[in-house]
MOPAC internal coordinates of N, CA, C and O (Angstrom, degrees):
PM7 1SCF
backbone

  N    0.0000 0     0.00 0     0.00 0    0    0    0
  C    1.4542 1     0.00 0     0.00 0    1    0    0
  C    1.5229 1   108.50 1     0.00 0    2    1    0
  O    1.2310 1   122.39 1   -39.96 1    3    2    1
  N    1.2615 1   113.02 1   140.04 1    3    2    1
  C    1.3666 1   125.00 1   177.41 1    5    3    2
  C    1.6655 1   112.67 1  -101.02 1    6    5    3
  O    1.2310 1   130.96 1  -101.45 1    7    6    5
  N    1.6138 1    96.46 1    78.55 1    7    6    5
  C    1.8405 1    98.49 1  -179.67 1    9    7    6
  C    1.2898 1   134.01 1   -31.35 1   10    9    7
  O    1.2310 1   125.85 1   118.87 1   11   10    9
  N    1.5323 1   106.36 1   -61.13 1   11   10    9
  C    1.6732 1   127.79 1   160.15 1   13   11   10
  C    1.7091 1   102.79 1   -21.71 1   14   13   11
  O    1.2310 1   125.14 1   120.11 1   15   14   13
  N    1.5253 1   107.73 1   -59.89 1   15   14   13
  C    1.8491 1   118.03 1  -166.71 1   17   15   14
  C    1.4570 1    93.88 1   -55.99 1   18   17   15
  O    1.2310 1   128.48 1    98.42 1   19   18   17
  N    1.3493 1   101.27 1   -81.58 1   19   18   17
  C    1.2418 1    99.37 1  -165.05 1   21   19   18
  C    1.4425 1   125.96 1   -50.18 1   22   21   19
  O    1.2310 1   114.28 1   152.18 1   23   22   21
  N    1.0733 1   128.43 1   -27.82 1   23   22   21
  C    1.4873 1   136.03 1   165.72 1   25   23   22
  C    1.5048 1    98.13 1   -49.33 1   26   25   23
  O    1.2310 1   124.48 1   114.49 1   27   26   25
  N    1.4729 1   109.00 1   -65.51 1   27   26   25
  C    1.6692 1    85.66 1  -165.56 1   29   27   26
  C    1.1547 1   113.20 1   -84.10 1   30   29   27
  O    1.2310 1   108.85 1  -178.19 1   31   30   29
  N    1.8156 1   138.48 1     1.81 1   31   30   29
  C    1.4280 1   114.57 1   131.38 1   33   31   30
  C    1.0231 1   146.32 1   -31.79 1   34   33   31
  O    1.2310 1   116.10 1   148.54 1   35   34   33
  N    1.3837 1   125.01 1   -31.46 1   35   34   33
  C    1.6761 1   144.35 1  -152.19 1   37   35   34
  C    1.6702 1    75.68 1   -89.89 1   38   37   35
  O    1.2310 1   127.15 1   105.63 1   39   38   37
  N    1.5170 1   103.86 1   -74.37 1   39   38   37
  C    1.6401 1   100.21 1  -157.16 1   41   39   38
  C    1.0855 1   100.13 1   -61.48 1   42   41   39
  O    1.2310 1   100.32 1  -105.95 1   43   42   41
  N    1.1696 1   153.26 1    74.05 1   43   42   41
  C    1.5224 1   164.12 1   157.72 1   45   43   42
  C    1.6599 1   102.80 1  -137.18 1   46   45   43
  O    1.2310 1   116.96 1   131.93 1   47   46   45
  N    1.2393 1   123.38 1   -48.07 1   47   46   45
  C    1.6010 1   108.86 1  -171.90 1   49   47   46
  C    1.4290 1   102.23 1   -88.27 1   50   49   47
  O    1.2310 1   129.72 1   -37.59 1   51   50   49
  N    1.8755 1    98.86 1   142.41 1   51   50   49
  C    1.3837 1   120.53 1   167.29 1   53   51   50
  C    1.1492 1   101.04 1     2.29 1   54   53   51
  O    1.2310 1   128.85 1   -29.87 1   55   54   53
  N    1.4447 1   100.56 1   150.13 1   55   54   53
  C    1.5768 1   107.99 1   157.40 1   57   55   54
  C    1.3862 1   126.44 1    89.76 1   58   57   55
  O    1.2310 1   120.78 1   131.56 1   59   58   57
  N    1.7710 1   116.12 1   -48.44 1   59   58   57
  C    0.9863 1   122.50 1  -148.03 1   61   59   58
  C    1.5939 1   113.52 1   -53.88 1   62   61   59
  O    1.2310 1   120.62 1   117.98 1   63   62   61
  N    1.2051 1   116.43 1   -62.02 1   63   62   61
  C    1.2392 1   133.36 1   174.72 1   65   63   62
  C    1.8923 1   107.06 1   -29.64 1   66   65   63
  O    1.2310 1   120.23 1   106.86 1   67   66   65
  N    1.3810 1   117.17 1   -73.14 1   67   66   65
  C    1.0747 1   132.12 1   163.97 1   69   67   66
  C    1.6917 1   125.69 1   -24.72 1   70   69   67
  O    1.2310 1   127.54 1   167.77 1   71   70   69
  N    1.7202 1   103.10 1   -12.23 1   71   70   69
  C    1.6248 1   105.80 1  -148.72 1   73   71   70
  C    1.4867 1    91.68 1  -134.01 1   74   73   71
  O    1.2310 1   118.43 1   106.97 1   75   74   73
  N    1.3647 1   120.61 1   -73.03 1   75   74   73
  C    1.2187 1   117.62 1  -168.33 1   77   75   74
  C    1.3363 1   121.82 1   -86.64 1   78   77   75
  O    1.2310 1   114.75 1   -33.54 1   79   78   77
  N    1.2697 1   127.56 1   146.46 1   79   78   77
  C    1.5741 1   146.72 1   177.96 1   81   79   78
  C    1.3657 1   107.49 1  -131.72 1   82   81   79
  O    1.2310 1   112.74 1  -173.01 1   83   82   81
  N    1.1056 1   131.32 1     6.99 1   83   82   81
  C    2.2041 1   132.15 1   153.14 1   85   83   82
  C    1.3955 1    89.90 1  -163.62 1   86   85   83
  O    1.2310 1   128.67 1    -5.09 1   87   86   85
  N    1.1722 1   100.91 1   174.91 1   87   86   85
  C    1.0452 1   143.57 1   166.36 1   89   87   86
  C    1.8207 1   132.27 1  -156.58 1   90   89   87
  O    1.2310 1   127.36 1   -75.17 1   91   90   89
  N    1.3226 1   103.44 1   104.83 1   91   90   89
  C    1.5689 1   104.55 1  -165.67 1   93   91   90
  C    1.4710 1   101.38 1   -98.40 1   94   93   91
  O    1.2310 1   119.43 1   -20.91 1   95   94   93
  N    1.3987 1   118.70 1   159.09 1   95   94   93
  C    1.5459 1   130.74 1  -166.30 1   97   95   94
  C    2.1386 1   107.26 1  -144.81 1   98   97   95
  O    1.2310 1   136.53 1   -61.08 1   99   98   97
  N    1.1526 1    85.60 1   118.92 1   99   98   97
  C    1.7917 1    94.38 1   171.88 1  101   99   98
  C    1.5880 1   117.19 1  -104.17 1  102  101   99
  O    1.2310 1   116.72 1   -69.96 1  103  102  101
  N    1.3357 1   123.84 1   110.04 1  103  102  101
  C    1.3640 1   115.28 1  -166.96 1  105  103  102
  C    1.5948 1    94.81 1  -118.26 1  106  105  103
  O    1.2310 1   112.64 1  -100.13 1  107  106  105
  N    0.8918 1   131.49 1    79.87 1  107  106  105
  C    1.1670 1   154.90 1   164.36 1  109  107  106
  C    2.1267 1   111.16 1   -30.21 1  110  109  107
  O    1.2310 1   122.02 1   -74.80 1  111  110  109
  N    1.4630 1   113.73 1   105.20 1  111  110  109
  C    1.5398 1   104.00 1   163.35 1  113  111  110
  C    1.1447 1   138.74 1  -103.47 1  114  113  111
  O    1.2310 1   107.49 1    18.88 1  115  114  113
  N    1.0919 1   140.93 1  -161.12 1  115  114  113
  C    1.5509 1   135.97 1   175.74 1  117  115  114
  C    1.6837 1    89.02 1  -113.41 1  118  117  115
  O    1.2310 1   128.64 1   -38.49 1  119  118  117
  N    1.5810 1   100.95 1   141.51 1  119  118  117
  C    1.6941 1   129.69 1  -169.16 1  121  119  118
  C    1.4814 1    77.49 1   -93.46 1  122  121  119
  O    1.2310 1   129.05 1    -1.34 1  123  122  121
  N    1.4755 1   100.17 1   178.66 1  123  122  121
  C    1.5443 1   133.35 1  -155.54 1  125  123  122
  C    1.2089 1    96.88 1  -130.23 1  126  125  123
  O    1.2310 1   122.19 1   152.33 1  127  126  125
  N    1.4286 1   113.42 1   -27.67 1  127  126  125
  C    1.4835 1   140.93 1  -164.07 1  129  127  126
  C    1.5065 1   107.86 1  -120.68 1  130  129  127
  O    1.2310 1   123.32 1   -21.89 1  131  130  129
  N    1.5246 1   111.25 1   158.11 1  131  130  129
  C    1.5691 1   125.53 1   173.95 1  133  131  130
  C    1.3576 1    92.47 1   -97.66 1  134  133  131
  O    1.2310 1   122.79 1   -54.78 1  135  134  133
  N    1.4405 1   112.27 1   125.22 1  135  134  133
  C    1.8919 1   119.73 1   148.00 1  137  135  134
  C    1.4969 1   110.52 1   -32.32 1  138  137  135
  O    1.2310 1   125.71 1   120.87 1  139  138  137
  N    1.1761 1   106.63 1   -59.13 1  139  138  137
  C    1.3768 1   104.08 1  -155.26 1  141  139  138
  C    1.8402 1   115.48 1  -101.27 1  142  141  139
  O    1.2310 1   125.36 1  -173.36 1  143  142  141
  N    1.6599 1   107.31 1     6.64 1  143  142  141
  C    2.0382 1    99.87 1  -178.40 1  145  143  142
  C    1.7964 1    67.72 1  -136.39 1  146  145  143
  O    1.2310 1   118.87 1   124.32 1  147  146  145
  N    0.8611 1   119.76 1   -55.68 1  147  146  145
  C    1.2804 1   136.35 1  -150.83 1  149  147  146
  C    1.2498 1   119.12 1    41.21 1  150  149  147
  O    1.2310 1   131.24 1  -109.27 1  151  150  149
  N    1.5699 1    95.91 1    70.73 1  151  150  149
  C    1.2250 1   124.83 1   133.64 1  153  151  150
  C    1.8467 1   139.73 1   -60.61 1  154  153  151
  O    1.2310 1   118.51 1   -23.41 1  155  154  153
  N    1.0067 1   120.45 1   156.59 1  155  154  153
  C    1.7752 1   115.86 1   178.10 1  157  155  154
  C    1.1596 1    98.36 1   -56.52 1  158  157  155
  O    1.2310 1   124.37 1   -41.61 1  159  158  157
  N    1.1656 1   109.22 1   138.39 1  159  158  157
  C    1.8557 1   119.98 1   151.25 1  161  159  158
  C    1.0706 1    99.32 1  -112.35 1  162  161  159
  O    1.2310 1   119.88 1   -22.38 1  163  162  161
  N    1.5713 1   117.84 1   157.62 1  163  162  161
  C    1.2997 1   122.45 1   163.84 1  165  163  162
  C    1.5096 1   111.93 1  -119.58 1  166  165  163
  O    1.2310 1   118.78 1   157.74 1  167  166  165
  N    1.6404 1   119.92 1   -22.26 1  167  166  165
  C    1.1908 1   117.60 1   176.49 1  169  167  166
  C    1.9351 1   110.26 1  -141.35 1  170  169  167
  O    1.2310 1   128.53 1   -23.00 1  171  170  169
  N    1.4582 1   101.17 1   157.00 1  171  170  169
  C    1.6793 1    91.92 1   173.09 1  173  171  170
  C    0.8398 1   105.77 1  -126.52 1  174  173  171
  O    1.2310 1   107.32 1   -21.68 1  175  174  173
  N    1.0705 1   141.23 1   158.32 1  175  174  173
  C    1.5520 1   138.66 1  -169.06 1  177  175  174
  C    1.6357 1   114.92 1  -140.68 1  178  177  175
  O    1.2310 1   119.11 1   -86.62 1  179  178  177
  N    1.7130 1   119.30 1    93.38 1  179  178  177
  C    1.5135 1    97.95 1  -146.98 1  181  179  178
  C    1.9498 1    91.62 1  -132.29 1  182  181  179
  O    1.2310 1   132.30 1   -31.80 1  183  182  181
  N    1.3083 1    93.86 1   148.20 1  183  182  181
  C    1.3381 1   103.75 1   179.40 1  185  183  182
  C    1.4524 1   115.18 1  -113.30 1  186  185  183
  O    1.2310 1   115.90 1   -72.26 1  187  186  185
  N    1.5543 1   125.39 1   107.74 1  187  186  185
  C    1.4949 1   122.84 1   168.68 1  189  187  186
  C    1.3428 1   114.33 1   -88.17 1  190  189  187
  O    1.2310 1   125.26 1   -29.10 1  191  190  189
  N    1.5870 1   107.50 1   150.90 1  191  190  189
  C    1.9137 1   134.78 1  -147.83 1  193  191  190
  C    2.2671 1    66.36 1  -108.66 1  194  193  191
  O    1.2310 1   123.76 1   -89.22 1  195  194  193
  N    1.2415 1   110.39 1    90.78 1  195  194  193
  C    1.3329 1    96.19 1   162.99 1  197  195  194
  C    1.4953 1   130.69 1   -77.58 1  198  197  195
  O    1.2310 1   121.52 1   169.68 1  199  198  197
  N    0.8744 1   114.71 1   -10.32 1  199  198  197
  C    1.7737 1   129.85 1  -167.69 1  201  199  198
  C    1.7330 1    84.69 1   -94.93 1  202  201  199
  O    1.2310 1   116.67 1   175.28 1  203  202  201
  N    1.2699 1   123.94 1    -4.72 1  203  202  201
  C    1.3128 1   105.19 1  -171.57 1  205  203  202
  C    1.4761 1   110.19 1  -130.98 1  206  205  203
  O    1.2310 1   127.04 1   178.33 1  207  206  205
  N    1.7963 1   104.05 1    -1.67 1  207  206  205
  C    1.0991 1   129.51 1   161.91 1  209  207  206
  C    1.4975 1   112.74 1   -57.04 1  210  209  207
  O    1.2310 1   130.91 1   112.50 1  211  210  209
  N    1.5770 1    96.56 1   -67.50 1  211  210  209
  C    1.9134 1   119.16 1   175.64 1  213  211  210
  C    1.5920 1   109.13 1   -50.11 1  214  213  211
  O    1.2310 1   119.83 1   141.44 1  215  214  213
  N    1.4809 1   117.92 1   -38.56 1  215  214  213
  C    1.6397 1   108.65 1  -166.93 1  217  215  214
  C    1.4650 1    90.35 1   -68.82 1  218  217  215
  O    1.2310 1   114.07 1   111.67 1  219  218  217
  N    1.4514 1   128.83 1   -68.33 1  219  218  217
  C    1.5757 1   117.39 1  -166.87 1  221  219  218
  C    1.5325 1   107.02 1   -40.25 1  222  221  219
  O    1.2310 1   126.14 1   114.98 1  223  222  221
  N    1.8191 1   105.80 1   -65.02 1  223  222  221
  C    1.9469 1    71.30 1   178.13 1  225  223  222
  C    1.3221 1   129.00 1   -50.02 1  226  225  223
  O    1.2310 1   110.41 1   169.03 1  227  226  225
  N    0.9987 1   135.62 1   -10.97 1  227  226  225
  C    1.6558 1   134.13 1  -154.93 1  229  227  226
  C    0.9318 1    97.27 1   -83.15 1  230  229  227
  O    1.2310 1   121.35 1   121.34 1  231  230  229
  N    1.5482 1   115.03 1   -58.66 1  231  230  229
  C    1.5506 1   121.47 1   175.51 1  233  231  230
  C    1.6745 1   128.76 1   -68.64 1  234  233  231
  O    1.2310 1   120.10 1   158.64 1  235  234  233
  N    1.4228 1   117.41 1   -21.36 1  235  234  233
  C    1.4322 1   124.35 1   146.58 1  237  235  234
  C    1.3846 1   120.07 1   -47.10 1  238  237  235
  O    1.2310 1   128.09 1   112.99 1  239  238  237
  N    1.1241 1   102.03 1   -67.01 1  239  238  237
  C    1.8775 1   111.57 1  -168.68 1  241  239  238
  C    1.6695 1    92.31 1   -46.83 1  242  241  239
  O    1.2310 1   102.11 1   169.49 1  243  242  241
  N    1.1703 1   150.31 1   -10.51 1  243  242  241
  C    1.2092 1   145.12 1  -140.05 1  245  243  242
  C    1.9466 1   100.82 1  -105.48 1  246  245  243
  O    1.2310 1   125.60 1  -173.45 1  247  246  245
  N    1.7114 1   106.84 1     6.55 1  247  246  245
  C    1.6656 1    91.92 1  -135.70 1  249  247  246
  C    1.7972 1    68.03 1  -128.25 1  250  249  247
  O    1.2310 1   133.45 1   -20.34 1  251  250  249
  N    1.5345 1    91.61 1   159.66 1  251  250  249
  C    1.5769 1   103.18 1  -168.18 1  253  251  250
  C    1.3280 1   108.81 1   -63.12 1  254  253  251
  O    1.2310 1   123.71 1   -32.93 1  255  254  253
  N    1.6637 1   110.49 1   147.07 1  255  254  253
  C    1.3247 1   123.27 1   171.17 1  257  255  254
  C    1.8034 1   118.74 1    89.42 1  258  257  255
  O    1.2310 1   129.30 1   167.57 1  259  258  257
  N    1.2391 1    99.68 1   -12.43 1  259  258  257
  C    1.9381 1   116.14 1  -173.55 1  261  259  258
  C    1.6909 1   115.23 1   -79.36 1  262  261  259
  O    1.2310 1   124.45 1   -80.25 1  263  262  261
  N    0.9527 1   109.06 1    99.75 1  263  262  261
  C    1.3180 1   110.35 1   170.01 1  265  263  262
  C    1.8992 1   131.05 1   -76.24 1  266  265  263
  O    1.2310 1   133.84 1   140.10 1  267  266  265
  N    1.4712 1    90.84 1   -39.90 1  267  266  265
  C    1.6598 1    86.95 1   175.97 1  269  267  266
  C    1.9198 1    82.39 1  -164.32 1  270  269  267
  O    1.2310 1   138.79 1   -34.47 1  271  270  269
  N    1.3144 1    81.18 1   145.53 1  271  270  269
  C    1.6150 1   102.39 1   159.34 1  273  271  270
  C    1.4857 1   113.23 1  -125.63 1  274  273  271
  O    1.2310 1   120.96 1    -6.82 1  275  274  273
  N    1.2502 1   115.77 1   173.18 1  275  274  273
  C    1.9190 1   123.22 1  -164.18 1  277  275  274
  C    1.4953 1   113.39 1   165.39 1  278  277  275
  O    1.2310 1   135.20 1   -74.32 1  279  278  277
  N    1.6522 1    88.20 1   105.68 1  279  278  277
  C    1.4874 1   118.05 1  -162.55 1  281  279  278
  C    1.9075 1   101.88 1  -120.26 1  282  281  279
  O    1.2310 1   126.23 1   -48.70 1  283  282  281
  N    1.3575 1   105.64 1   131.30 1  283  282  281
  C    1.3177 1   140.79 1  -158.69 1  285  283  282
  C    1.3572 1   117.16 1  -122.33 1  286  285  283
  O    1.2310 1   103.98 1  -116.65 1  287  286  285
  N    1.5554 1   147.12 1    63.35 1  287  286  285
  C    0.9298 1   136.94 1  -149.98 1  289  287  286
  C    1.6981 1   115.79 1  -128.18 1  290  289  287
  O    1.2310 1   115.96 1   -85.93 1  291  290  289
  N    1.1226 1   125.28 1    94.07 1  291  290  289
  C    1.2247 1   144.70 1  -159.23 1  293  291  290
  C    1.1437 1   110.73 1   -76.39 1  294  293  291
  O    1.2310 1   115.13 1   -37.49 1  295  294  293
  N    1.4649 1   126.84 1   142.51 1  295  294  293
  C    1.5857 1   140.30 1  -177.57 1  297  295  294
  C    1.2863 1   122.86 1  -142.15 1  298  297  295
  O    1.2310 1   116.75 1   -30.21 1  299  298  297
  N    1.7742 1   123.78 1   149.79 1  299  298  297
  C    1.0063 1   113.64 1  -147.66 1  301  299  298
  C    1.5396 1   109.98 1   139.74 1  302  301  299
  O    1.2310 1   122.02 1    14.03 1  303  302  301
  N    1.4431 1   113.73 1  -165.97 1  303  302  301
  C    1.1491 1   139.66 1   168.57 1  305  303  302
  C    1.6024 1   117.72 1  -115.48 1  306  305  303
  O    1.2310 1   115.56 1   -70.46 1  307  306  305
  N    1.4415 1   126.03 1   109.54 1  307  306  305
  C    1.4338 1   133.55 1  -178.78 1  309  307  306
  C    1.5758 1   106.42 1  -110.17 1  310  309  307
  O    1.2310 1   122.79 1   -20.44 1  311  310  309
  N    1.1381 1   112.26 1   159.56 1  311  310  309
  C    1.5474 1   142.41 1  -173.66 1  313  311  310
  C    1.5089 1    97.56 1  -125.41 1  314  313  311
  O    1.2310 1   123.98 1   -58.65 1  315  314  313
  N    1.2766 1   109.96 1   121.35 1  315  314  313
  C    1.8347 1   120.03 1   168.89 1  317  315  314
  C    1.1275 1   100.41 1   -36.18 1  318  317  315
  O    1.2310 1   128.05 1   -58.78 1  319  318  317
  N    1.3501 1   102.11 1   121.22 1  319  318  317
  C    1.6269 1   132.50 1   155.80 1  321  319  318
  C    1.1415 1   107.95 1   104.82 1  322  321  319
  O    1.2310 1   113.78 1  -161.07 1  323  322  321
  N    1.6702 1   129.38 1    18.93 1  323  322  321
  C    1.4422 1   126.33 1   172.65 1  325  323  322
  C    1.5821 1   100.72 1  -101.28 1  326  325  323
  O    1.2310 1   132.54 1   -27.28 1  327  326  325
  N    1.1778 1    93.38 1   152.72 1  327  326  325
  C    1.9690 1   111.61 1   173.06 1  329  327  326
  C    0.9368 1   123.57 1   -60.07 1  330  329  327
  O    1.2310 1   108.95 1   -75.45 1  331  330  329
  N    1.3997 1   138.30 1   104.55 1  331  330  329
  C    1.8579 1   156.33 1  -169.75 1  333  331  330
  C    1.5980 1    99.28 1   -87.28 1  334  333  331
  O    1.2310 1   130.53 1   109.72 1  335  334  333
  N    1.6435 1    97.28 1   -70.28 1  335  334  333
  C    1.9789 1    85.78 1  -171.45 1  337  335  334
  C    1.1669 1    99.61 1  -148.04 1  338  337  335
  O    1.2310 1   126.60 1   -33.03 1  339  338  337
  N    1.7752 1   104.90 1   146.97 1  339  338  337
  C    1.4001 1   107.94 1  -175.81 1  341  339  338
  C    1.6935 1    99.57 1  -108.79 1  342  341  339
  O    1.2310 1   112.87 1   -30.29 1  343  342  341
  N    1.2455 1   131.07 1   149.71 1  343  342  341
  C    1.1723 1   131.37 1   176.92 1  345  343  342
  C    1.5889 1   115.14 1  -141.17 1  346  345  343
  O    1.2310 1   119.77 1   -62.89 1  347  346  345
  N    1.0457 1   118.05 1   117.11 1  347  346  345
  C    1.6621 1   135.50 1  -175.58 1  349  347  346
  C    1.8942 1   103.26 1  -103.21 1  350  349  347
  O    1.2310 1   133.23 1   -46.22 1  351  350  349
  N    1.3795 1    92.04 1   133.78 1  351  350  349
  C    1.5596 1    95.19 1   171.66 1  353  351  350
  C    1.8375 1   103.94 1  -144.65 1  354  353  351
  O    1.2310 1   125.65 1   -68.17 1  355  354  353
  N    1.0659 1   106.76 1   111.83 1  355  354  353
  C    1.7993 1   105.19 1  -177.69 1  357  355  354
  C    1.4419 1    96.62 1  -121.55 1  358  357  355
  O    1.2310 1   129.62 1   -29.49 1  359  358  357
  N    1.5071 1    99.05 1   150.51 1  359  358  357
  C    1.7280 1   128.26 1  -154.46 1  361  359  358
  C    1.1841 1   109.89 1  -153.56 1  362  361  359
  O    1.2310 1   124.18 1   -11.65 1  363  362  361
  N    1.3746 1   109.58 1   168.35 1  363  362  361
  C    1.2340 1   120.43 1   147.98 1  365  363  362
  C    2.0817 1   133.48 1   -79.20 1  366  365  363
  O    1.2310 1   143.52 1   119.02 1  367  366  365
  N    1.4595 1    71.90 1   -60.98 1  367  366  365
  C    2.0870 1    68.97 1   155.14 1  369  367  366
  C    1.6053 1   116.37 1  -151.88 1  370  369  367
  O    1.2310 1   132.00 1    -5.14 1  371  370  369
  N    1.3521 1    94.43 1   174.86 1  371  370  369
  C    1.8416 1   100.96 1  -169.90 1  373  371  370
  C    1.5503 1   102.78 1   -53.04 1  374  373  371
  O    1.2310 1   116.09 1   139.20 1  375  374  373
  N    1.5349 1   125.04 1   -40.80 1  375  374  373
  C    1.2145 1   103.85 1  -162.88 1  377  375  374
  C    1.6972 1   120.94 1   -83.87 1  378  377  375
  O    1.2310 1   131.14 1  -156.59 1  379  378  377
  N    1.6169 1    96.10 1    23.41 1  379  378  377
  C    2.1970 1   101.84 1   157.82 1  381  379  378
  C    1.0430 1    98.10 1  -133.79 1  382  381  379
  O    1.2310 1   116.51 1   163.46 1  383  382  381
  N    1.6758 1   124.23 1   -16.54 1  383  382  381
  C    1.6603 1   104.08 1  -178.64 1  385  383  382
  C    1.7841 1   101.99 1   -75.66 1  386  385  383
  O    1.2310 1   112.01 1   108.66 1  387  386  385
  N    1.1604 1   132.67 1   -71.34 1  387  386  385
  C    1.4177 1   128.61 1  -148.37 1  389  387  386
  C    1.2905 1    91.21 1   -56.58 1  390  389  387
  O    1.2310 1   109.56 1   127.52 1  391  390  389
  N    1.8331 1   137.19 1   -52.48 1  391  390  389
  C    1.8335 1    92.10 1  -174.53 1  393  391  390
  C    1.2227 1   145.09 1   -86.67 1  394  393  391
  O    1.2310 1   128.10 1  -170.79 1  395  394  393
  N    2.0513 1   102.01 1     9.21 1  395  394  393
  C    0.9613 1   108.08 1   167.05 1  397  395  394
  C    2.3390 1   115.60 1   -83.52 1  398  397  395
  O    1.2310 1   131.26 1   165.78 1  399  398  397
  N    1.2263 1    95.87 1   -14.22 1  399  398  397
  C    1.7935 1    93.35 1   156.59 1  401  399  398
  C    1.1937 1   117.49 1   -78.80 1  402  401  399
  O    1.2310 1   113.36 1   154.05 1  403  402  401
  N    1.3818 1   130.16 1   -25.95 1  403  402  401
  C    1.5313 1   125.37 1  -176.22 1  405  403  402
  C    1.5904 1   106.61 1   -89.39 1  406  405  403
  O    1.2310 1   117.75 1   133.14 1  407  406  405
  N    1.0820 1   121.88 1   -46.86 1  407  406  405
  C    1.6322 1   111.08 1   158.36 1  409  407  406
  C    1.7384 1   120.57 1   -61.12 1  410  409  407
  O    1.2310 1   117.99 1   170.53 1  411  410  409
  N    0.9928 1   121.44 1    -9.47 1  411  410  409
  C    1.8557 1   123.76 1  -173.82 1  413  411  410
  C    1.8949 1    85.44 1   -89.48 1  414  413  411
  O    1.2310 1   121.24 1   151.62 1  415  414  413
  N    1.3726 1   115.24 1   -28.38 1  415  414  413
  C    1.8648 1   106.73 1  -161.84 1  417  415  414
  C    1.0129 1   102.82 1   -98.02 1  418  417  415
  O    1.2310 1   123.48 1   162.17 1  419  418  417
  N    1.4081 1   110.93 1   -17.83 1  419  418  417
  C    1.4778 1   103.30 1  -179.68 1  421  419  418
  C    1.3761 1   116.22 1   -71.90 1  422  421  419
  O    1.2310 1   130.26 1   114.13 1  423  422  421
  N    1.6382 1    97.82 1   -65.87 1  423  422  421
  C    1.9639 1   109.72 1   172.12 1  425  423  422
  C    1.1704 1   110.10 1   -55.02 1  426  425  423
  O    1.2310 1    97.91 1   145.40 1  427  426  425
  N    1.2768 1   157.05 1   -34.60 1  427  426  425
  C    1.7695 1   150.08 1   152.78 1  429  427  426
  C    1.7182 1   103.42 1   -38.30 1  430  429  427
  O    1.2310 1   131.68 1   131.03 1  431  430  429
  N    1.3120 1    95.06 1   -48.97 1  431  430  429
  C    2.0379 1    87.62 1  -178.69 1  433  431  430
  C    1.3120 1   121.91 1   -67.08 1  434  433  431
  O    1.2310 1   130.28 1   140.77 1  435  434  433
  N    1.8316 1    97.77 1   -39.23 1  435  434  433
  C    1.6028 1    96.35 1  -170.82 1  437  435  434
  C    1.6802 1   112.78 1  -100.37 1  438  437  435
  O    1.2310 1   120.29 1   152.22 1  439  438  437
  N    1.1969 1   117.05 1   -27.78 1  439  438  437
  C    1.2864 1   120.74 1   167.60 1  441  439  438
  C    1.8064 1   123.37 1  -102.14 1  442  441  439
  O    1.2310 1   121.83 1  -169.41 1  443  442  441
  N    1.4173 1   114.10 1    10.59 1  443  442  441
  C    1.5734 1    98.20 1   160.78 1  445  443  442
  C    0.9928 1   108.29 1  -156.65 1  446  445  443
  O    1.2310 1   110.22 1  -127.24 1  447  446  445
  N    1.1930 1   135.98 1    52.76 1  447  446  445
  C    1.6395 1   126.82 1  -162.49 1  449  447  446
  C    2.4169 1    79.31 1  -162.46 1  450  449  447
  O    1.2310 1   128.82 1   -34.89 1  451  450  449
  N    1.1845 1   100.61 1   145.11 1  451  450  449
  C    1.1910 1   131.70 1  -178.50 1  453  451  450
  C    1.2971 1   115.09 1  -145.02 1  454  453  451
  O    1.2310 1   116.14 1   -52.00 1  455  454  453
  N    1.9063 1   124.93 1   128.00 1  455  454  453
  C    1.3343 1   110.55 1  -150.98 1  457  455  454
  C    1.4171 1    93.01 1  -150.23 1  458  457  455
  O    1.2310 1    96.06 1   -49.84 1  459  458  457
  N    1.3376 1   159.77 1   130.16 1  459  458  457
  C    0.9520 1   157.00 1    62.89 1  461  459  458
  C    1.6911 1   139.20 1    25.71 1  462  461  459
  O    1.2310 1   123.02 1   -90.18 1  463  462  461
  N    1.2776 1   111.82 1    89.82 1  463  462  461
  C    1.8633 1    82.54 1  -175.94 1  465  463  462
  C    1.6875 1    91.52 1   -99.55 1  466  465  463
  O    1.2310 1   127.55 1   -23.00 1  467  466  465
  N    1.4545 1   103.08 1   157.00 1  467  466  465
  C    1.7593 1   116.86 1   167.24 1  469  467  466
  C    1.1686 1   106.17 1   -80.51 1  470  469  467
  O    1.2310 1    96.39 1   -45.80 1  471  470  469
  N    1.3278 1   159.29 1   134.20 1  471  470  469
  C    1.2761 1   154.69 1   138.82 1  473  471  470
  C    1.5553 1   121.68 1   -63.35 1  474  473  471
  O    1.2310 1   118.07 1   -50.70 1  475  474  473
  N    1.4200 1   121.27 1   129.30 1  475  474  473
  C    1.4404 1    99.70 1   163.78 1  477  475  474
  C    1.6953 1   128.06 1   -70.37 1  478  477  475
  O    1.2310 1   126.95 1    -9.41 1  479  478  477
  N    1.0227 1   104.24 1   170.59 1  479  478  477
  C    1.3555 1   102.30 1  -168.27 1  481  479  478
  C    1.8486 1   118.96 1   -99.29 1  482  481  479
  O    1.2310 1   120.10 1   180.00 1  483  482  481

């Protein structure tokens, strides 16, 4: 995803001006490392539930102050340091945008995203 683009798409539809005051962005990479042995990885291999991607935003965008959400969730096979997920949250102010991004990253991680790490050998 090309953030820059899409940003200045957003500020193009109705409204925008009228609506948002931030806009925060999660661009999510692939570690080199395991969270949890942290061990080397060399590859991740991750599958997103997209239809289940779209319902959380659907049901986010629903919550005071939210103007647009825009979720990006890539599948496949990655090599550390390529782009997993992009996540857009535009508002009116920080205090509905940031916990509506920290609840959108959480449920994308734990309820639609499936991940694989490669280990080296």
């Amino acid at each position: 995803m090309d953030i820059s683009k899409r940003i200045a798409e957003m500020k193009k539809q109705p409204g925008f001006a009228d609506n948002v005051g931030m806009i925060l962005i999660h661009n999510g990479i692939a570690r080199s490392w395991s969270r949890n042995t942290k061990e080397t990885v060399v590859a991740l291999e991750v599958t997103p539930d997209l239809a289940k991607i779209e319902a959380i935003c659907q049901e986010l965008k629903k919550r005071d102050g939210i103007y647009e959400i825009i979720a990006e969730a890539k599948s496949g096979t990655f090599q550390p340091g390529d782009d997993l997920l992009f996540l857009i949250v535009a508002g009116d102010i920080r205090e509905n945008i940031k916990p509506v991004l920290a609840e959108l990253l959480d449920r994308v991680k734990s309820e639609a995203l499936t991940k694989k790490e490669i280990m080296a050998d």
